[in-house]
Backbone as a printed PyTorch tensor [residue, N CA C, xyz], in Angstrom:
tensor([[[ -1.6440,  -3.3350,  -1.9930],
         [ -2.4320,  -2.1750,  -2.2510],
         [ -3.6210,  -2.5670,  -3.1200]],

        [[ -4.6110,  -1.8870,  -3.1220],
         [ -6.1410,  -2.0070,  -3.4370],
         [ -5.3830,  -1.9260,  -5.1980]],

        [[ -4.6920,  -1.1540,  -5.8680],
         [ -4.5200,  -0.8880,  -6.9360],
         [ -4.1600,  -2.2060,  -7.5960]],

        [[ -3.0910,  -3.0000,  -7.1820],
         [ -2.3250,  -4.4110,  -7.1620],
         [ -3.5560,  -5.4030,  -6.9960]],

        [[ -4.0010,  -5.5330,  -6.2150],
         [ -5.0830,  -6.2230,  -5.6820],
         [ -6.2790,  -6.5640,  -6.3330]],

        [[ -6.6480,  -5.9140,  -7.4420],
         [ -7.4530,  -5.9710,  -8.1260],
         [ -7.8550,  -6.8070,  -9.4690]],

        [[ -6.5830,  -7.0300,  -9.7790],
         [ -6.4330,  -7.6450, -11.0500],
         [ -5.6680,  -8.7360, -10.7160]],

        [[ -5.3610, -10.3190, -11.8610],
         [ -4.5210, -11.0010, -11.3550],
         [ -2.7440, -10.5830, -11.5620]],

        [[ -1.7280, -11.0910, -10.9330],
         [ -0.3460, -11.0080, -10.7600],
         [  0.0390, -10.6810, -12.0070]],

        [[  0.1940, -11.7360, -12.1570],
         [  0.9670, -11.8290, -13.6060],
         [  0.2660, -10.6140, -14.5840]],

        [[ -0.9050, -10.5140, -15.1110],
         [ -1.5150,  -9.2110, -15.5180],
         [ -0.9660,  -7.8520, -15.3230]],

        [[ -0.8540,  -7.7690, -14.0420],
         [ -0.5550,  -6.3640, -13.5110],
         [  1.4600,  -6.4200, -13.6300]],

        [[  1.7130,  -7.2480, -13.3170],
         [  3.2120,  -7.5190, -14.0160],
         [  3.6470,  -7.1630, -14.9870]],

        [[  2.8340,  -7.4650, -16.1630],
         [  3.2550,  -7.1880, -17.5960],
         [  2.2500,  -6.2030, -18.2640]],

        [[  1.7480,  -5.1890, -17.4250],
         [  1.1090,  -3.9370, -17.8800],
         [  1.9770,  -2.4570, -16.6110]],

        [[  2.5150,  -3.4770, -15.9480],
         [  3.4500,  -2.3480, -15.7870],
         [  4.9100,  -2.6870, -15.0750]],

        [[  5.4290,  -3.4430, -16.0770],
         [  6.7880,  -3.7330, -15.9260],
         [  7.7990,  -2.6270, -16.0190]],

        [[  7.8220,  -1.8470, -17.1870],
         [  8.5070,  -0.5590, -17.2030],
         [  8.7190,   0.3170, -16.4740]],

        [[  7.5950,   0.3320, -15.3590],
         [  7.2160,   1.3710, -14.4280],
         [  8.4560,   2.0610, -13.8600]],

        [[  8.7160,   3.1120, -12.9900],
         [  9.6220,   3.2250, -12.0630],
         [  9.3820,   2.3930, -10.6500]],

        [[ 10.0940,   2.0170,  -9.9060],
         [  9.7340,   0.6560,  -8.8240],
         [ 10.2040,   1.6430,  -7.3730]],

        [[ 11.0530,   3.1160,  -7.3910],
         [ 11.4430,   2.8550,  -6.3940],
         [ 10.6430,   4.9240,  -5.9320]],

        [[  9.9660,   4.7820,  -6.3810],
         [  8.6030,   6.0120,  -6.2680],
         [  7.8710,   5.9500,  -5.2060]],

        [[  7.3070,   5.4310,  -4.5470],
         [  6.1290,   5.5510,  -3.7940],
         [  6.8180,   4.2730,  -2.3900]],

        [[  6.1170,   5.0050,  -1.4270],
         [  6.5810,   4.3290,   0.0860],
         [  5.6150,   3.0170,  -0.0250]],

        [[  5.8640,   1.7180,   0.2510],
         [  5.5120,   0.6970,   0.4740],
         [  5.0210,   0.6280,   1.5550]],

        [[  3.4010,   1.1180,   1.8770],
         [  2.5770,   1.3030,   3.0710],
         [  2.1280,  -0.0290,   3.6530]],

        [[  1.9720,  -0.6760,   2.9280],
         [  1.6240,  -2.4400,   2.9780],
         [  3.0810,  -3.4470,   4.2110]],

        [[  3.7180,  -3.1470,   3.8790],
         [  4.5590,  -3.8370,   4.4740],
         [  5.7680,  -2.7310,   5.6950]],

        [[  5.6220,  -1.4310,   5.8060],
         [  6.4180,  -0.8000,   5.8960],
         [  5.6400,   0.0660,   7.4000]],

        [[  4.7600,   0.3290,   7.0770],
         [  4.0010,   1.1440,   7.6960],
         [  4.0210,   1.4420,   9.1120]],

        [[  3.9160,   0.5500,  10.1840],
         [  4.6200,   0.1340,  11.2570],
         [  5.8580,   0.0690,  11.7710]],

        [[  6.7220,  -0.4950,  11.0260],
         [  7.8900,  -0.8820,  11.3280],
         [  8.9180,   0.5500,  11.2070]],

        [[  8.2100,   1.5600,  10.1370],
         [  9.1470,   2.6000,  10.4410],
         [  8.8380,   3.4690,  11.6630]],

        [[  7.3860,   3.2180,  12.3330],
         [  6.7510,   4.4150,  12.5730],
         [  6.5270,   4.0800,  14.3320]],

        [[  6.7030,   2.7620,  14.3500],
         [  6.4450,   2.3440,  16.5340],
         [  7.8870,   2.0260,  16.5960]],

        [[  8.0630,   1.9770,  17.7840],
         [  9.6700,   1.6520,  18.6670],
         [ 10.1370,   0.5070,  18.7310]],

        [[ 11.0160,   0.1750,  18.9470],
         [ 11.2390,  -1.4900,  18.3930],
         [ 11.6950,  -2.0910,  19.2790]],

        [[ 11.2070,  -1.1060,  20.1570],
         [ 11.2400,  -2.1220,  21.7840],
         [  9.3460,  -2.7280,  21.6860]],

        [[  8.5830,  -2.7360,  20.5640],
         [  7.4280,  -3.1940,  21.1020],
         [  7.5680,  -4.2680,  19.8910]],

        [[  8.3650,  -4.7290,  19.3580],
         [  8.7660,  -5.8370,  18.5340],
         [  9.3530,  -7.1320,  19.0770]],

        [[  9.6220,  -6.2720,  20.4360],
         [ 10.0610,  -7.7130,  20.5500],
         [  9.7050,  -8.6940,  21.4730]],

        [[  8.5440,  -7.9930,  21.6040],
         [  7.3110,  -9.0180,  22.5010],
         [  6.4160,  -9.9730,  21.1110]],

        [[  6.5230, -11.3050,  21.1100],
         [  6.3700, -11.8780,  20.2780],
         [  4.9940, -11.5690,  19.8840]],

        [[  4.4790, -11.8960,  20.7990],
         [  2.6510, -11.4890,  20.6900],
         [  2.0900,  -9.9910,  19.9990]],

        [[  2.7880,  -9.5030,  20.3860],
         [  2.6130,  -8.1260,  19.7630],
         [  2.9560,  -7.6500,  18.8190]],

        [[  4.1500,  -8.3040,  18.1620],
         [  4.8610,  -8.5380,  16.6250],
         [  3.8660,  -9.0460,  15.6420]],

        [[  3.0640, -10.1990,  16.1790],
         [  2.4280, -10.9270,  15.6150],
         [  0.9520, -10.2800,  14.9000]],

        [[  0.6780,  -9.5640,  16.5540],
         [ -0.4650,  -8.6630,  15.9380],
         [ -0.3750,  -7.2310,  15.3070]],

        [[  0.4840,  -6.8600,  15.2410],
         [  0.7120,  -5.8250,  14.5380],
         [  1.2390,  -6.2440,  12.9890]],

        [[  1.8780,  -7.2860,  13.1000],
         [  2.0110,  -7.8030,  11.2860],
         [  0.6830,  -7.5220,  10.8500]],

        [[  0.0150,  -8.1160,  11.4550],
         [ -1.3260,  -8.2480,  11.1080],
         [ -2.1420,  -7.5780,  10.5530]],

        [[ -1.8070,  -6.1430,  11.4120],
         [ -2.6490,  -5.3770,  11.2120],
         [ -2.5200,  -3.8060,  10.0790]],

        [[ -0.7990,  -4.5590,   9.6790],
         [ -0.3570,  -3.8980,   8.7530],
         [ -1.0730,  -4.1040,   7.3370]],

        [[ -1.3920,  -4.6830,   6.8020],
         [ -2.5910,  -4.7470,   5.6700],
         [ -3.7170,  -3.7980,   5.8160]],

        [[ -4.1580,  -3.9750,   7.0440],
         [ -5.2530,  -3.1010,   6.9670],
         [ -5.3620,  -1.8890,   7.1240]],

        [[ -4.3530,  -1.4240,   7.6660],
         [ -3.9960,   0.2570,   7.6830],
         [ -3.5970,   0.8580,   6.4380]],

        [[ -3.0250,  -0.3200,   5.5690],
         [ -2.5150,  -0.2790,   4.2620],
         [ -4.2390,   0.5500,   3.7090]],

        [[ -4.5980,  -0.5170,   4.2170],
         [ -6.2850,  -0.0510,   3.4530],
         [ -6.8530,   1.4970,   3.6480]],

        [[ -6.4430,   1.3540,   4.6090],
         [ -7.4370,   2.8860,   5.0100],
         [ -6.1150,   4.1940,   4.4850]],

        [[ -5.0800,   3.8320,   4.1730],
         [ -4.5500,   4.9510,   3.1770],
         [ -4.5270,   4.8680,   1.7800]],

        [[ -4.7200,   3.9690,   1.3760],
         [ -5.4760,   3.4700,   0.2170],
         [ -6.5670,   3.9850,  -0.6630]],

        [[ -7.5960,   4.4140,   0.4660],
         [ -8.8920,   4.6710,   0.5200],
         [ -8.8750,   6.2250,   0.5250]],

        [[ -7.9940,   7.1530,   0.7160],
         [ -7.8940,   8.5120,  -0.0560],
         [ -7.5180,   8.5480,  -0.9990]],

        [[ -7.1900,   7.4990,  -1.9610],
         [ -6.8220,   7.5710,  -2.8150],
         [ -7.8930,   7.7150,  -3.8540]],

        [[ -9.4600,   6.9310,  -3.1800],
         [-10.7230,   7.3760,  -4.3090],
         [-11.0070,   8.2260,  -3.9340]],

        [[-10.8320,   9.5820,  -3.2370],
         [-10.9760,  10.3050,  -2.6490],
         [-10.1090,  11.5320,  -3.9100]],

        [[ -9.2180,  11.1350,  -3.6710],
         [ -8.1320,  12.1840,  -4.4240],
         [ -8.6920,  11.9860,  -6.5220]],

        [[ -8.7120,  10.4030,  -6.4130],
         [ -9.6800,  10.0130,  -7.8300],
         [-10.9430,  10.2990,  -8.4400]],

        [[-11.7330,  11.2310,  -7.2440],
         [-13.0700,  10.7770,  -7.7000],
         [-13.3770,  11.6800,  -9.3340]],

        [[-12.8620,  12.8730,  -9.1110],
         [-12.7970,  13.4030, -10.3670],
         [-12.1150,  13.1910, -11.4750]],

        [[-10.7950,  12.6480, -11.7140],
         [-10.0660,  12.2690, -11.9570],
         [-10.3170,  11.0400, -12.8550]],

        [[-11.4620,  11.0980, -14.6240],
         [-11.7350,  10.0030, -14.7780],
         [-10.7080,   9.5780, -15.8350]],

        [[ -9.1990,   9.9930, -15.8190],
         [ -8.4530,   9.5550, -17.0880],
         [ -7.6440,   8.2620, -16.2070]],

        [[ -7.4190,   8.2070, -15.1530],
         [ -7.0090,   7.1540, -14.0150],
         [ -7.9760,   6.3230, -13.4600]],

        [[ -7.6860,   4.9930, -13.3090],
         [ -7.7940,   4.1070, -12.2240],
         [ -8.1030,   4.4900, -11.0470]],

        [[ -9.6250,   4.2430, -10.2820],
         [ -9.8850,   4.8840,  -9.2130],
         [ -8.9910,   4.3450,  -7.5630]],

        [[ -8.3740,   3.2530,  -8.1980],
         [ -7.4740,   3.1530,  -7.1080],
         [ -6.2010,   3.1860,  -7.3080]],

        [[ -5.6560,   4.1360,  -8.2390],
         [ -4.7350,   4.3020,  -8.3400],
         [ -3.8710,   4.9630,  -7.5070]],

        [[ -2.1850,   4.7170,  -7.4210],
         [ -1.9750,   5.5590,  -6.1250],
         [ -0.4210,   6.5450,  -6.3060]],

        [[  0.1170,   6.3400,  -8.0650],
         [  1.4510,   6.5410,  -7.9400],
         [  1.3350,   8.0690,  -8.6620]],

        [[  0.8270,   9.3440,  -7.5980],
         [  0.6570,  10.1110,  -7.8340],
         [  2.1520,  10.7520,  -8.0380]],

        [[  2.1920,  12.1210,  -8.7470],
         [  3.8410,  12.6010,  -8.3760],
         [  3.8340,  13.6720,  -7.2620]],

        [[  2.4710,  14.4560,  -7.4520],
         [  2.8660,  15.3970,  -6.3810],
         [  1.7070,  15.2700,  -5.3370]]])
C-alpha cells in the first residue's frame, strides 16, 4: 500500500508496531484471489498475469484514499486504516 510504501521498512515497523494488524482487508495481495474463480488459476499464464496485476489495482484503491484525505489535515494523505 501507498501508505507502507512511502517510508523505509524498518521505520514504518517501529512507528507502528502496536497497531491493531488484523483491521483492514489486505488489497495488495488478496484482491483477486478472493474475487475471480479459481478455475482461471490454473492456467499458468494467467496466474502469472494476474499476480501481477494485483499491485496495481492495489493502487487504484489506494488512490480514494487522497480522496477521502483531502480535507482531513490531522492524517497522512495516504493513509488508509479508517474505522468507518
Amino acid at each position: 500500500m501507498l501508505y507502507e510504501r512511502k517510508q523505509l521498512k524498518e521505520l514504518y515497523q517501529i512507528k507502528h508496531r502496536n497497531d491493531d494488524s488484523g483491521v483492514n482487508y489486505d488489497y495488495e495481495n488478496n484482491i483477486f484471489n478472493k474475487s475471480l474463480s479459481p478455475y482461471i488459476f490454473k492456467n499458468d499464464l494467467m496466474n502469472s498475469f494476474i499476480q501481477k496485476l494485483q499491485p496495481l489495482t492495489s493502487i487504484l484503491f489506494d488512490h480514494m484514499n487522497l480522496i477521502k484525505n483531502w480535507k482531513n489535515y490531522n492524517v497522512d494523505k495516504y493513509f488508509y486504516k479508517h474505522k468507518g
